[in-house]
N, C-alpha and C positions, 0 to 999 in steps of 0.2 A: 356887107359889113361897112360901118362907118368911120372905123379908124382902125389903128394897128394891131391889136391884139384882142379885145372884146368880138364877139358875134354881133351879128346883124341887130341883136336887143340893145346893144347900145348906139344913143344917141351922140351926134357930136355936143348939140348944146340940150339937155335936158331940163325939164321945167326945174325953177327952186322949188324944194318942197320950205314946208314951214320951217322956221330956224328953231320952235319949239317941239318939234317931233322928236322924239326919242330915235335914234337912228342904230343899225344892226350893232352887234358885236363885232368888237373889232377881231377876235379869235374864235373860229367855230371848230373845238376839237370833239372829232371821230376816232378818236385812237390812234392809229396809224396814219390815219388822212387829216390833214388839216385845212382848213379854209382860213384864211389872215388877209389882212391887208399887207400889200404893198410898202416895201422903205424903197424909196427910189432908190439910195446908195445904195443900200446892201444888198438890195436885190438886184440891181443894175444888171452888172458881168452873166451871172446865172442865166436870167431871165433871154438874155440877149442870145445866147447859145440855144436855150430851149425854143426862141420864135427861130432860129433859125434854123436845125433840126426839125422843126416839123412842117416847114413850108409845103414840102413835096406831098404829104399827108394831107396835110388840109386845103392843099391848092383846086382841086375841084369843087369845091365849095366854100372856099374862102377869098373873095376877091383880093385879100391886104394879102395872101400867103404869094400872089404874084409880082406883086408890085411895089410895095410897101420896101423902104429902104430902114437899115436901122439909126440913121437919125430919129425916124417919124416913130420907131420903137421907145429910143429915148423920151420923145416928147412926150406918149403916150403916158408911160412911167411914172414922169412928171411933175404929172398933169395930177394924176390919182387922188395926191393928200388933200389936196382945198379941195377937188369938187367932193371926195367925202364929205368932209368938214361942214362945206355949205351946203349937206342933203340931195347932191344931184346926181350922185353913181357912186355905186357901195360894187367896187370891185376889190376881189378876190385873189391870190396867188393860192392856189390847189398845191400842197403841200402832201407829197406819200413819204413816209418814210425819211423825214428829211429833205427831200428832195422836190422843187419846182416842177411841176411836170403838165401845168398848162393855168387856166385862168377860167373863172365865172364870176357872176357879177346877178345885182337888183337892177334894173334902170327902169325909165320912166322917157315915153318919145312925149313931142312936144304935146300931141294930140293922144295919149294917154293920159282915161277919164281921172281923178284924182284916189280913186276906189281899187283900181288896179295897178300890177306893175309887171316887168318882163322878166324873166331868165336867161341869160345866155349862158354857154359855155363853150370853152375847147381842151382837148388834152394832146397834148405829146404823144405819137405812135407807140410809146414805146409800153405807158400807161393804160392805154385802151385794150377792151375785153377784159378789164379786175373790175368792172363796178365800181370804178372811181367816179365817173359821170352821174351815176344813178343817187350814190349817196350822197355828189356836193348837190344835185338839182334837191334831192330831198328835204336836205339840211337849208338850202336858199327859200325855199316854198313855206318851213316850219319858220323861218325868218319873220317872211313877208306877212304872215298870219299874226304875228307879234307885232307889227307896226300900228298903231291905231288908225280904222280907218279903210284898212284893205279887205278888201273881201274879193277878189281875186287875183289869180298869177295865170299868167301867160306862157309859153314857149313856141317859139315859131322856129321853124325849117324849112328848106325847101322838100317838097313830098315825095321827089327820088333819093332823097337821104335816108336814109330806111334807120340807119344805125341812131343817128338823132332822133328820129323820131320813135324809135323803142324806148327813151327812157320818158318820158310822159305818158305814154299807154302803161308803161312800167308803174306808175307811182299813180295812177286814179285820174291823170289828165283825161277829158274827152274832145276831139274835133271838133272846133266851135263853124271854123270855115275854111274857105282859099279864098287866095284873091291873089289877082295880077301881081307881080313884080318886076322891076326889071334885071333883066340876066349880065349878072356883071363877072358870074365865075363861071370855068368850062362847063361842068355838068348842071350847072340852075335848068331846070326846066321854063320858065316863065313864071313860076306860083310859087306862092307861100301860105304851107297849110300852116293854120295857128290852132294850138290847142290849151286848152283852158280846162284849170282848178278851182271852184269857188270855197270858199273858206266852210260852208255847211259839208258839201263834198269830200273835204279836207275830213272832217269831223265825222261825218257817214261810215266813211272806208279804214279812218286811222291809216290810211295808207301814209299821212303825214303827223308824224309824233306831235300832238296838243301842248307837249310842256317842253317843247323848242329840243332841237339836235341833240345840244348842249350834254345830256345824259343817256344817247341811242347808244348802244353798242355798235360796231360796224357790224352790219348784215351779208353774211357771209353768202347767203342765198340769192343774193342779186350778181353775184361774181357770174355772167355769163358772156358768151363767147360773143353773142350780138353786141354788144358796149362795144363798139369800136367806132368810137366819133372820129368823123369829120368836119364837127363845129357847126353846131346850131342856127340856122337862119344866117 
């Protein structure tokens, strides 16, 4: 991972996209679940509590869960409103029930082609196994479909994370490859498998709703016991 609370998909400096793209929703309601952006204030104190509560969680696969101080949480924060603003990272506060209980996000690395983009996510221990994971990557994928442009989405993981990597077998993802990485948290094996949704794909399966989140009911049927992230790539 590249900074304090995003997964390995986000980039510290990510390409500008166009200043005329139409850019996500700032609110992506699931009923119960919400997807929002970020207020640095008023999210500040919550958010600060939740990265630290689940460091222990996510520390085998999350390099920032070891080391990362919460100034660098602060900065993170932020940082948030402009780089939305100027198209470079559409991150998320994962909202259940009222309640913070971790982060996803669009991003785009320097060397991702202009047609594609990434998913990360993480949640809070306490969140994980309800299908919270399954329905924000969901709702992020019917996003990125919506961008003009994209025709596909990403997620990567390390391939001993079993739990990350059920929710893109989950949703119509197929294993595009591995490749080297380097091992910067206890359990990384060396590789990151990455796997891929193409927008046709997307449309095939309906396994990603065509007329964006926005009106999915929550899907009660994804609530399974495997959903217990440890944070994406």
């Amino acid at each position: 991972m590249r900074n304090p609370v995003a997964t390995k998909a986000a980039a510290d400096h990510p390409p500008d996209m166009d200043a005329k793209t139409p850019l996500p929703p700032p609110v992506i309601d699931l009923g119960d679940l919400t997807l929002r952006r970020f207020d640095a204030d008023t999210d500040l104190p919550e958010f600060l509590r939740v990265v630290e509560e689940s460091r222990e969680h996510l520390r085998p696969w999350a390099p920032w869960a070891s080391g990362r101080s919460p100034s660098r949480t602060i900065e993170f924060l932020g940082s948030r409103a402009q780089l939305w603003d100027d198209g470079k990272d559409f991150t998320y506060a994962i909202v259940l029930n009222g309640a913070i209980v971790g982060s996803c996000g669009l991003y785009r690395h320097d060397d991702t082609p202009p047609d594609g983009c990434e998913i990360g996510y993480w949640l809070h221990p306490a969140a994980s196994g309800r299908g919270v994971a399954t329905r924000a990557a969901r709702a992020l994928a019917a996003e990125a479909f919506r961008l003009p442009g994209v025709e596909w989405v990403e997620i990567v993981h390390d391939p001993a994370n079993h739990a990350s990597g059920a929710i893109p077998a989950r949703l119509g993802f197929t294993v595009r490859c591995r490749r080297p990485a380097e091992r910067l948290a206890p359990a990384e094996t060396g590789e990151d498998q990455i796997w891929r949704l193409t927008r046709s794909q997307a449309a095939r399966t309906h396994a990603i709703p065509s007329d964006g989140p926005h009106a999915t009911p929550p899907d009660r049927s994804q609530d399974r016991p495997e959903d217990r992230l440890q944070g994406s790539r």
